[in-house]
C-alpha positions as CSV (number, residue, x, y, z in Angstrom):
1,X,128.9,97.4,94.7
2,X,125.7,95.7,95.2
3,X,122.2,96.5,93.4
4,X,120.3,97.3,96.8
5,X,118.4,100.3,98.1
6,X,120.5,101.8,100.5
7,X,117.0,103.0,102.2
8,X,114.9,100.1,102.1
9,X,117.5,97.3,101.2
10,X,115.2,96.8,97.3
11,X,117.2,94.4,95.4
12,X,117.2,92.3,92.2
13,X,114.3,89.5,91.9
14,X,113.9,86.4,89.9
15,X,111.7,85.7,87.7
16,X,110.7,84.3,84.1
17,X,110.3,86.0,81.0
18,X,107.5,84.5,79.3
19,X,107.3,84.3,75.3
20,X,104.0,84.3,73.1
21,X,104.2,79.9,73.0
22,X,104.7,80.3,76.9
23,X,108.3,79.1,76.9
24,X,109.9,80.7,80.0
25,X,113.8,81.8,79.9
26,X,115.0,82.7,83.5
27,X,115.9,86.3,84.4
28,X,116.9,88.9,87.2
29,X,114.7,92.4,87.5
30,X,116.9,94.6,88.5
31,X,116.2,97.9,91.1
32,X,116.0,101.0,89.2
33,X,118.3,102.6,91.6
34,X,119.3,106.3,91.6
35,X,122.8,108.0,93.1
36,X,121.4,111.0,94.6
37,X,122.1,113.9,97.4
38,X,119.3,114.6,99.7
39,X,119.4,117.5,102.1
40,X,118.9,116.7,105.5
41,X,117.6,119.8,107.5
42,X,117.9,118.7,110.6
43,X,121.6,117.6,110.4
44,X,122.7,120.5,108.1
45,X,124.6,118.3,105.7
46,X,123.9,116.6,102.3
47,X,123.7,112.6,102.1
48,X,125.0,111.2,99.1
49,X,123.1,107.6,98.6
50,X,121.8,104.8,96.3
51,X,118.4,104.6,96.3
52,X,115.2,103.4,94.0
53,X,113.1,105.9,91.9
54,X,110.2,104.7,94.0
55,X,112.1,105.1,97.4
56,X,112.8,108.8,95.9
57,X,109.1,109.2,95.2
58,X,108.2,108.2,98.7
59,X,110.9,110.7,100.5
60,X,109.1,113.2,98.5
61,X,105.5,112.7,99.4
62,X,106.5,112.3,103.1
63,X,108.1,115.7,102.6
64,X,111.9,115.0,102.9
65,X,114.4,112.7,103.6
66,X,114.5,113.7,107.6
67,X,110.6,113.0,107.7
68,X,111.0,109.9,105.6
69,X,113.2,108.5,108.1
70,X,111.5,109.6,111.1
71,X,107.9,107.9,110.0
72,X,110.0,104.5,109.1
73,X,110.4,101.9,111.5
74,X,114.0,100.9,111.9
75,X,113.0,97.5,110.9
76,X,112.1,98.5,107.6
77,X,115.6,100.5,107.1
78,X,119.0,99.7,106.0
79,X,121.9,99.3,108.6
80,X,123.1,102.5,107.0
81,X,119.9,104.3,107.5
82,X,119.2,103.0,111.0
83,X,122.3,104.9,112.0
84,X,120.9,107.9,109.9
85,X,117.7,108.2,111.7
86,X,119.2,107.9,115.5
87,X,121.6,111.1,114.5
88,X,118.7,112.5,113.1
89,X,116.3,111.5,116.5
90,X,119.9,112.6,118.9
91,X,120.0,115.8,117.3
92,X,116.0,116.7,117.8
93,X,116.4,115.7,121.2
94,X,119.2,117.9,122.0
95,X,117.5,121.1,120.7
96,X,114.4,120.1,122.5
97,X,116.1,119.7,125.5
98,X,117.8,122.8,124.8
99,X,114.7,124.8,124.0
């Protein structure tokens, strides 16, 4: 399984660790990445996913993972969260048409 957001795609990055005589020893940063279950409101179901602390942080201040998704561009998303947000956008344009 890889290390990547399954939200924003977030992955390890390279860098150098730097000592107090400035050698530098190469390193990878890894994603502090999460297995949670968000609710999605819209859909009725739970969504088990692999996502980063801070992509967590952001679902929450846009109030939800449906919302998250919605405000996103598609660019921005995962594959897997592409196909997330047009059941989400399918299902609100059934009820408004149904409304």
């Amino acid at each position: 399984m890889s290390r990547r957001c399954s939200l924003t795609g977030t992955g390890s990055q390279f860098g150098h660790k730097v000592s107090h005589s400035n050698h530098k020893t190469k390193t990878r940063f890894l994603p502090n990445l999460q297995v949670v279950s968000l609710r999605s409101d819209i859909l009725g179901t739970d969504v088990s996913l692999r996502i980063t602390a801070a992509t967590l942080r952001s679902i929450e201040h846009n109030g939800g993972l449906d919302a998250y998704l919605l405000k996103h561009s598609e660019r921005k998303l995962t594959a897997e969260a592409g196909k997330l947000k047009r059941q989400i956008k399918r299902k609100v344009s059934k009820a408004a048409k149904a409304a």
